[in-house]
N, C-alpha and C positions, 0 to 999 in steps of 0.2 A: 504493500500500500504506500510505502514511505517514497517511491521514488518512480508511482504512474505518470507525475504529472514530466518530469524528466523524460521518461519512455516516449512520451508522448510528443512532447516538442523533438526528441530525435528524429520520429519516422515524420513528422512534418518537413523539417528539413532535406529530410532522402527522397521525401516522393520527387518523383521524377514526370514533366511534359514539356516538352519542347524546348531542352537541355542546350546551355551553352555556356560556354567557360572563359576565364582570363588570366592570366596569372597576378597575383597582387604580391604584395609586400606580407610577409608573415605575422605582422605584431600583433600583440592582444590588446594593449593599451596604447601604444604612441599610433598616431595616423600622419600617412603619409598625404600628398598632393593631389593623388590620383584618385580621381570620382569612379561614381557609378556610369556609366554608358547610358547617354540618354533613352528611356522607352525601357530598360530593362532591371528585371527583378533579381537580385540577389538572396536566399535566406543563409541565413549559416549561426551554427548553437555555437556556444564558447563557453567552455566550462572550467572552474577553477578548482583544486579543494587543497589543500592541506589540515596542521593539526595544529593548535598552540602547545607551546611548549610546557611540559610539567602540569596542564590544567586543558581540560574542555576536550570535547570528544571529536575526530576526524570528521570536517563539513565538507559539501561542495555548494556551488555556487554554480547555476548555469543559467543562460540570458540566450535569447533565442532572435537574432535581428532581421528583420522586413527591410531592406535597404533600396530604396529604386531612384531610379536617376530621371530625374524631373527635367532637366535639361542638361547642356553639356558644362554648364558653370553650378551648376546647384543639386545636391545630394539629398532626398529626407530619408530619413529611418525611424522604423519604432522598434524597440525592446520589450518582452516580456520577460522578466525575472522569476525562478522559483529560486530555493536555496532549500537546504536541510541539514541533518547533521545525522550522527549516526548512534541508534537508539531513540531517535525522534522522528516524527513525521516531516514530511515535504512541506513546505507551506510556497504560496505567492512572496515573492520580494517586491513586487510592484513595476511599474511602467516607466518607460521614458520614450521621448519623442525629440529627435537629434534632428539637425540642419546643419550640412556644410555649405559653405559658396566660396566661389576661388576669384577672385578679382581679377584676377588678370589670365588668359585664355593662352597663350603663347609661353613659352619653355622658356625660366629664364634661369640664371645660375641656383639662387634661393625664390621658391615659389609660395608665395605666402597664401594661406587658407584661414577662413572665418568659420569658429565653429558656438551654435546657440543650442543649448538643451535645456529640459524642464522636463523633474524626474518626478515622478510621485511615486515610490516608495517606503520603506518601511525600515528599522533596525534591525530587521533577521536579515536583510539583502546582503548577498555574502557573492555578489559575483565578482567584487574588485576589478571593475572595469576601469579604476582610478583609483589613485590614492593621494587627501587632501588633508592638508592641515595636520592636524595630530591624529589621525586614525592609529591604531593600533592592535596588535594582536591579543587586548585585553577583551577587543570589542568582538571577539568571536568567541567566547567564553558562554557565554549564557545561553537559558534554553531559548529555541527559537521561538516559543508561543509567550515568553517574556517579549523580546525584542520587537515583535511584530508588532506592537502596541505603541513603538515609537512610531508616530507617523513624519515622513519627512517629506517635503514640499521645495524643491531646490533649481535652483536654477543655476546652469554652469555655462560658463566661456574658456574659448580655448583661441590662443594664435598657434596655426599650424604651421611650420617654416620645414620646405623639404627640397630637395635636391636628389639630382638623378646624374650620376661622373663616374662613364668608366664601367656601365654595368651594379654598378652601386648605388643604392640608395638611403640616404641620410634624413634621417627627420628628429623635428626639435617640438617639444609641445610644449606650451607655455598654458597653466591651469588655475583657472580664478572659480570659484564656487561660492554658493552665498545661497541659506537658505530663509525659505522664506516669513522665517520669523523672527528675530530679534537678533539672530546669533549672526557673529562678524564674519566675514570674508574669509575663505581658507583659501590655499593657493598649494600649488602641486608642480609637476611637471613629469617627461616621460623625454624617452631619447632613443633611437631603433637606428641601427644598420643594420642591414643585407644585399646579398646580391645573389644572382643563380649561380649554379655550381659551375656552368657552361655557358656561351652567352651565343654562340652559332650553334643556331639549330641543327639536328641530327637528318640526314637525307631518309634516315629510316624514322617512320611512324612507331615511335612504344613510348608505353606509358612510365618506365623506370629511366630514361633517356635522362642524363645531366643537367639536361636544361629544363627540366619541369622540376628539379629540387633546389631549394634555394636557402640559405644558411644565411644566419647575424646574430645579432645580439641583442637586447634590450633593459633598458635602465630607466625605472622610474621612482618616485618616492613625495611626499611630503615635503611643505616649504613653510609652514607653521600658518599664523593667520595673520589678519588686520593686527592685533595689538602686541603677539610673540612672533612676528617673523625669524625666519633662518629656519636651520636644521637641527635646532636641541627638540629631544622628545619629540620626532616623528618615527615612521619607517621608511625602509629605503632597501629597495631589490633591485637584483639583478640575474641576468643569466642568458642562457644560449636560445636561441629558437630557430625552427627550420619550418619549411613549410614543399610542399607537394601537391602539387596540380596534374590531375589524370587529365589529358588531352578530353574532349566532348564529356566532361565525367566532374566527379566532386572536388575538392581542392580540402586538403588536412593540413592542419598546422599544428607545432608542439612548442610546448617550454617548460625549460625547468628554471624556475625563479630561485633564488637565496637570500635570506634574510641576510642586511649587511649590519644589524646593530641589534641589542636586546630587544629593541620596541617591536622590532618588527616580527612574522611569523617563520620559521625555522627556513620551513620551503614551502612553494607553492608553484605546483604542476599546475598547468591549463593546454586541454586540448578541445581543437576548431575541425568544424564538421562544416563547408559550404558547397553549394549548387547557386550557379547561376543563370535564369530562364530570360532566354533573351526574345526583349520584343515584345513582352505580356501585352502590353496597351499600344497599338499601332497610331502610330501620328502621320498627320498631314501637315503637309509641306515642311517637313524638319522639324530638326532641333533649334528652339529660340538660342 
């Protein structure tokens, strides 16, 4: 029972109709430059879990994204969140509803992105799609039908700054958050390279081919808030990630995170499940 609603958002992601694929940048939390493809639908689950240290029992955290490309400058997305923990039930973490836009349309060295969300959520949401302000690995300690009683109403801004040199790709996330009740400003950020293993394509068609796997890094953490800025008492991870794109087929992505201070949690694995269905809603005369 603990983990249908999970089952469930998987085989929503796998189903399959009029299948089409791209390869993207692997990250779980930093974003790169690169939009959605005007007219077409992306789904993809993104799951997190690890354990606190010495206390609280093995959770995960999975967020399931609707991501379609509204035009060739403008991205929306919605998220559903469940979370759970283990010896407890699944519960909802709640929603959010994301916008990127990219101001400027042309390749340039640093490509700056605009990013608006508003989450409505709850404190069992354990996907750590971000880490802001003083989060910590205290805050995954408690039962989930405590926390779920925090209601959280938040709105977050992000400047996306990314680069493409060489087969590499470089991005910088810069993270302000502010919810929307009394409490101050927190602020974050995230940092991602990668590139594919191969950067010319193989004359032969397969799916394990060099150039459909692609390797980097990522680092992201905590920058405290409005009135404790810096890096005392936040968390702060790191770690390797790759990611794999089956030619007309799903795209998987992995990482192994590392807590780099006490505050933070030990490790924290997240694995990505997407399909990309091109063309869902046909447009006339282009993309604006």
């Amino acid at each position: 029972m603990k983990s249908k609603l999970l089952i469930l958002s998987y085989l929503v992601s796998l189903s399959t109709c009029g299948l089409s694929s791209a390869q993207e940048v692997p990250y779980f939390v930093a974003y790169s430059h690169h939009l959605e493809e005007p007219g077409s639908l992306e789904v993809e689950t993104k799951t997190a879990t690890g354990r606190p240290q010495n206390a609280g029992d093995r959770f995960f955290g999975e967020s399931t994204e609707f991501e379609y490309g509204t035009t060739a400058w403008w991205t929306t997305e919605v998220y559903v969140d469940v979370t759970g923990t283990v010896n407890e039930n699944t519960v909802l973490g709640g929603f959010r509803l994301e916008n990127r836009v990219r101001p400027l349309m042309q390749e340039h060295w640093i490509n700056p992105v605009l990013y608006f969300e508003f989450e409505d959520t709850n404190g069992a949401d354990k996907s750590v799609l971000e880490v802001v302000g003083h989060d910590a690995a205290s805050d995954f300690v408690d039962n989930v039908h405590v926390l779920r009683q925090d209601k959280q109403r938040e709105a977050e801004l992000k400047l996306i700054l990314s680069s493409d040199a060489k087969g590499w790709n470089f991005a910088e996330n810069a993270i302000f958050e502010k919810d929307l009740s009394n409490d101050p400003w927190e602020f974050g950020y995230a940092l991602g390279a990668s590139r594919p293993l191969r950067l010319r394509a193989s004359a032969k068609r397969c799916a394990f081919c060099a150039q459909n796997v692609s390797a980097g890094a990522e680092m992201y953490g905590g920058l405290g808030d409005r009135y404790t800025p810096g890096l005392r008492n936040t968390s702060q991870y790191a770690g390797p990630v790759a990611g794999w794109q089956i030619p007309n087929g799903p795209r998987f992505s992995f990482e192994a995170g590392f807590g780099l201070n006490d505050y933070s949690l030990p490790h924290l694995f997240r694995v990505g499940v997407a399909y990309e269905f091109g063309q869902v809603f046909q447009r006339r005369g282009g993309s604006r």
